[in-house]
C-alpha positions in Angstrom: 10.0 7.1 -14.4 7.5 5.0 -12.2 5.5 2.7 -13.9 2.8 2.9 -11.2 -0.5 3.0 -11.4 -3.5 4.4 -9.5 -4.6 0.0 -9.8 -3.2 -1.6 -6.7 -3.3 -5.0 -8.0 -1.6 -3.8 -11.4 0.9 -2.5 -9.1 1.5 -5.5 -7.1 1.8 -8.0 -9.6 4.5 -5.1 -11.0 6.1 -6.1 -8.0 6.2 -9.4 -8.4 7.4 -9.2 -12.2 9.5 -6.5 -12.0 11.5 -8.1 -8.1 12.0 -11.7 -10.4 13.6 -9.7 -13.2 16.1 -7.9 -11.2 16.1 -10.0 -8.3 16.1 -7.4 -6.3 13.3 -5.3 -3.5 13.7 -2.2 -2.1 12.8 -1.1 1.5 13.3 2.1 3.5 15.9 2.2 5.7 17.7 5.0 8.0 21.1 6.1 8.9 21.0 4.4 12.5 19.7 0.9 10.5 16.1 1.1 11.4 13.7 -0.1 8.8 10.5 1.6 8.2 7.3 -0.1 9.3 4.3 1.9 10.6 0.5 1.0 11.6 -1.6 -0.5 9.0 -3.9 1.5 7.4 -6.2 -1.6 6.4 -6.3 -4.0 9.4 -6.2 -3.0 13.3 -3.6 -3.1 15.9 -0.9 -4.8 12.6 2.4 -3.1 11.5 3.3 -2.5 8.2 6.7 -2.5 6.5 6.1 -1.8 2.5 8.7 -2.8 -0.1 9.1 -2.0 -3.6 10.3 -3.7 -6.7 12.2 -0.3 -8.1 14.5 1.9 -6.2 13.0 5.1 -7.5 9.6 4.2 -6.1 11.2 3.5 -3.1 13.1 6.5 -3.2 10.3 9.2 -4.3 8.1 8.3 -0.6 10.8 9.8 1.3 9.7 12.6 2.5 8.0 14.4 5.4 7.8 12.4 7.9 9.6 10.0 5.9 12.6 12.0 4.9 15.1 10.3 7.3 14.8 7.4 4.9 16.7 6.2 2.0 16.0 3.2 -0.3 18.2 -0.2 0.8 18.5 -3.5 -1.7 17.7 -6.5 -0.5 18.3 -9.4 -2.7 15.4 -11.7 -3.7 16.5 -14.9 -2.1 16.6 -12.8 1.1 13.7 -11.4 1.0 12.0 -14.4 0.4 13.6 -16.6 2.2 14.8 -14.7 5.7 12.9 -11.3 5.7 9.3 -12.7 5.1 10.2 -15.6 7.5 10.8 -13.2 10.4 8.1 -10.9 9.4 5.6 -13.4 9.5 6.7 -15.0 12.7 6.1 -11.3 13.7 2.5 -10.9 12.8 4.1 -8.1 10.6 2.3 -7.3 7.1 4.6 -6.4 3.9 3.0 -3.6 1.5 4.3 -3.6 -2.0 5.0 -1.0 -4.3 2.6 1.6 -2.5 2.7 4.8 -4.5 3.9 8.2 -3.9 -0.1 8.4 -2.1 1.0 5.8 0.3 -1.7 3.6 -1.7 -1.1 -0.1 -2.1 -1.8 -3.3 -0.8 -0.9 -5.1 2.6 -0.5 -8.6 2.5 0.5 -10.9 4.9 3.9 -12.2 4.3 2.7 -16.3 3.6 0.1 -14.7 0.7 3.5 -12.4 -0.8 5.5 -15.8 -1.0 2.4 -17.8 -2.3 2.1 -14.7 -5.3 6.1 -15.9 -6.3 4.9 -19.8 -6.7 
C-alpha cells in the first residue's frame, strides 16, 4: 500500500527517508534498457526522469502510455553518486515519488543530493 500523499513535499522527504532505509530507488525502465524521462511539466524546454523510494509506487504509474515500463533498483550509492552525476551534467531534472496523478516535485539533481546531507 502506498504511503503517498496528495502533499508533494510530505512525499518527497518520504523519498528521502524511505531510499536511506532501504538503500534502494526505483526508476522506470523498459525491455530494450531505455529509462523513462519525459518533458517537464514545471520548467521549459528540461527533461524529467522521476524516481521513487518504493517499488510499488514505481510499479502502479505504468500504464498507458507508460505500460512498456517496469520498475528497475538502483542502489543508493549509485544513485547518488553516478546517476545524479550524469543527470546533472545533462541539464536533466529527477522527480521523486510522483503519484499515481503524475504529481510530484522536480528538482534538480545538486538540490536531490543536498536533501541527503
Amino acid at each position: 500500500m502506498t504511503k503517498l500523499t496528495s502533499d508533494i513535499k510530505k512525499n518527497s522527504q518520504l523519498f528521502i527517508s524511505d531510499s536511506q532505509k532501504s538503500e534502494t530507488v526505483w526508476g522506470l525502465c523498459n525491455a530494450q534498457g531505455h529509462w523513462l524521462s519525459l518533458d517537464s511539466s514545471e520548467f521549459e524546454n528540461a527533461e524529467v526522469m522521476p524516481f521513487w523510494s518504493q517499488q510499488d509506487d514505481a510499479r502502479a504509474v505504468c500504464q498507458d502510455e507508460w505500460a512498456d515500463f517496469v520498475p528497475n533498483e538502483l542502489s543508493l550509492s549509485e544513485f547518488v553518486e553516478d546517476w545524479l552525476v550524469s543527470l546533472a551534467n545533462e541539464g536533466v531534472l529527477i522527480g521523486i515519488n510522483w503519484t499515481n496523478d503524475l504529481e510530484g516535485e522536480e528538482l534538480e539533481p545538486k538540490a536531490l543530493v543536498e536533501m541527503y546531507l
